[in-house]
Structures are given as C-alpha cells and as structure tokens.
Residue, then its C-alpha position, 0 to 999 in steps of 0.5 A: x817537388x810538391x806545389x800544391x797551392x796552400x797559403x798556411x804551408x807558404x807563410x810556414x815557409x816565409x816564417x822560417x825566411x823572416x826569422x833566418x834573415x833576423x838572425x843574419x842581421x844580428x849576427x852581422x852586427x855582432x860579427x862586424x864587432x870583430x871582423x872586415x866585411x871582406x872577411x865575413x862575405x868570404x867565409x860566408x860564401x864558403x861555408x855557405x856553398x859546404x852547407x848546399x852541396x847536400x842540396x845539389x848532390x841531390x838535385x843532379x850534382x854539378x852537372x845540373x848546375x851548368x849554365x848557357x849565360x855565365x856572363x850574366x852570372x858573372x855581373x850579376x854577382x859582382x854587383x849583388x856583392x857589391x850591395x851585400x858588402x855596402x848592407x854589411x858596413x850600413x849595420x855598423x853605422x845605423x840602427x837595425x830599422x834603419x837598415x831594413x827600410x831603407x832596404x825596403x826601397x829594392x823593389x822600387x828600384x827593381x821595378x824601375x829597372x824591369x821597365x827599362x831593361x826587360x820591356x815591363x809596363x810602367x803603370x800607374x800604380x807603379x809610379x804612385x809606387x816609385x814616388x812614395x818609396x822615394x818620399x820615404x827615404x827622404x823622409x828617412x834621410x832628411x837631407x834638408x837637415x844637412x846631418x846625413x849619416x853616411x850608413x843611410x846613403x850606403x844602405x840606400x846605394x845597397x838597395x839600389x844593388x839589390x835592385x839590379x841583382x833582382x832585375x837580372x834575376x828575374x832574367x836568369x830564372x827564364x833559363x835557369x832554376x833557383x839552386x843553380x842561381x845560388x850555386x852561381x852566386x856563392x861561387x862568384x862571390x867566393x872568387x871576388x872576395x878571395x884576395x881582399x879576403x886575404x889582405x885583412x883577414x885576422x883569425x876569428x875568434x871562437x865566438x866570431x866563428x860561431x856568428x859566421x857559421x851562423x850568418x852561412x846557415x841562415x844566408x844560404x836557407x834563408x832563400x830556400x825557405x823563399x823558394x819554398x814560399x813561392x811554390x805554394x803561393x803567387x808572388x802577391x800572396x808571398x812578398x807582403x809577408x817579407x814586410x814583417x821584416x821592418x817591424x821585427x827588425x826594429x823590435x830586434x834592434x831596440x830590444x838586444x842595442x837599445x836603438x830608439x826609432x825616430x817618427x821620421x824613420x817610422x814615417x818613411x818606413x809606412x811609405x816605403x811599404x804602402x809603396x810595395x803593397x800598390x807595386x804588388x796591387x797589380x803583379x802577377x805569379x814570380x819567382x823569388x828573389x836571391x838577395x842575401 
C-alpha cells in the first residue's frame, strides 16, 4: 500500500471522511424518524460487513483477520456500541451541532485515559487541554439554568464512549491492523444487537431502507478513507481536518431542519476545538481512530 508523504492526497482523503460522516449524521436523523436505533445499529452492522468483504477478500480473507486479543476485541465493541447507540438517540433530541461538539470532547477524554491505562505523560498542554474541553461542554449544557436537555448528557455519555473505544484502540492496533479492527467491530456489534434487534424490529420502508443502506456505506468508508489520510499524513497533520466537522455540521443542521445554534453552543464548541488543537500541539505520528 502506497505511503508516500503528501498532504494534498491526505486532505483528498479527510475530504471524503468529512462529507460520509455528514451524511451519516443526516441520514441517522431521517432514519430515527421511522426506525429503533437498535434496529438501524443492526442492519447497519450487516450491511456494512456485505460492503467490506470485498475489502478482506483481498487483503487475505478471514485467515488475515484472526486475532491473538478477542477479549480486547469483545469490551471494546460492547462499549463502542454502546456510544454509537447513545450518539444515535442524542440526533433525535438536539440539534445536529450540538451533537457534533459535544462529540468533539473524545479526544479529552481519550487523552484522560492514555495517561491512566497506557502509561502516556499528562503534560501541560494536555491539562490546559482537558480544562477547556470541560468548560466548553459547560458552556454547552448550562447546568446552572436547571434546563438540561437530556440528549446533551447522552451525547456527552457518547463521547466519553467514544473515548474508551479509542484508547483501547490505540492498544489493538500495537498487534492488529485497521481492516481487521473493523472486521472485529462489525462482527461483535451484529451479535450484540441481534436479539434487541428482534424485539423491536418493524419492516423498513423502501425510503428507510435507502437511508440505512446509506448509513452502511458511508459508516463503514468513512474509516477507510481515515485510514488512507493516515498513511500520507502524521496524526497532527490529519486530525484538525476532522474539526471542519462542527461548522458543516451545523451549517447541514441549519440548512435542511432549520436549527438556530445559540452563542453558548458556538462558545463551548470554539473551546472544545482550541482544547483539541493544544492536545495535538505536541502529539506525535497515529493511527486512526475507529469510531463510527
């Protein structure tokens, strides 16, 4: 696989990561119209896994996806799904920008959790870091107002899921490669959500089917197109591009529902970046995240 170092290939491919995860945040909206999130996680985990096959028939087939840490495997998705599921239902009760930036607190919380698990150093930069991603959802949520949506604390419970995922993540990929972290995931979660599945499953309708399909696709691609980013680009070069996600995101939310962002979520969102950005002031080369 080509890695030559070139940042116009890496922000062709952060390009295509930005505009799938837009559309898997629209198309989750449109589908939760219809369906339980049980149900979409479900189908999209199947239909996802149809849509990588091609992908890991050439890379080796399953042989090449055996794994020596199926425990690890195993947590890691339970708690991923968990998040994806909590990520899902916070899209049916706050605006899309909301969504997005309190989403935006994962890194924090994964850096939280590098330090305390995988022997990382907490630096300065890191706490300035933690302290104004905090503030920011703060800001956001407003708690002294005693009018707490209850989508923000899911979507805030989300990131912080989102935040083990990554940090045990960042402990798979020391012995196993991207494809197969997907494969993992795709597997696990389709036998987590079998049975709830089952129990509220209703027949899609043609235009929820062409949503889900569409929630597959751009899921499960999304990451490749990451992965891709990564081998042309450091971590520090890749992950600010993945910012362009709040402003386009609530551009997207504002345009198609006609959601109004308050000046505290804007307040709280250009914290929670400016926490990201010192994060990465000091990061070195990494591999891409598996969230979606």
């Amino acid at each position: 696989m080509d890695r030559t170092p070139s940042i116009p290939r890496a922000a062709l491919w952060m390009a295509g990561w930005l505009a799938l995860m837009l559309i898997v945040a629209v198309a989750g909206r449109e589908t939760t119209r219809e369906l339980n999130v049980f149900q979409i996680m479900e189908v999209r985990s199947i239909l996802g896994f149809c849509m990588l096959y091609p992908l890991i028939r050439i890379n080796g087939g399953f042989a090449a996806m055996k794994t020596s840490r199926p425990l690890q495997h195993v947590s890691r998705n339970l708690i991923h799904y968990g998040a994806q599921l909590g990520w899902f239902f916070a899209l049916t009760l706050i605006p899309l920008g909301q969504v997005v930036s309190i989403e935006f607190t994962m890194p924090i919380w994964t850096a939280i959790l590098a330090v305390a698990f995988l022997g990382e150093r907490m630096t300065g930069w890191k706490i300035t870091a933690i302290v104004l991603g905090l503030v920011g959802v703060v800001v956001i949520v407003r708690p002294s107002t005693g009018e707490i949506n209850p989508g923000q604390l899911i979507a805030l419970a989300a990131a912080v899921g989102f935040g083990i995922s990554i940090a045990m993540v960042k402990s798979l990929t020391r012995t196993e490669n991207t494809l197969a972290i997907i494969f993992w995931m795709l597997v696990v979660q389709s036998a987590a959500g079998f049975f709830p599945a089952i129990y509220v499953w209703v027949w899609p309708s043609a235009w929820a089917w062409g949503w889900i399909v569409v929630i597959a696709f751009c899921g499960t691609f999304s990451h490749y197109c990451m992965a891709r980013a990564m081998l042309h680009a450091d971590a520090t070069v890749v992950i600010p591009m993945d910012f362009l996600r709040v402003p386009l995101t609530a551009a997207a939310g504002w345009l198609i529902y006609s959601e109004r962002l308050d000046m505290f979520t804007v307040l709280g969102a250009s914290l929670i970046l400016a926490g990201n950005l010192l994060n990465l002031k000091t990061a070195g080369p990494g591999v891409a995240p598996v969230r979606s």
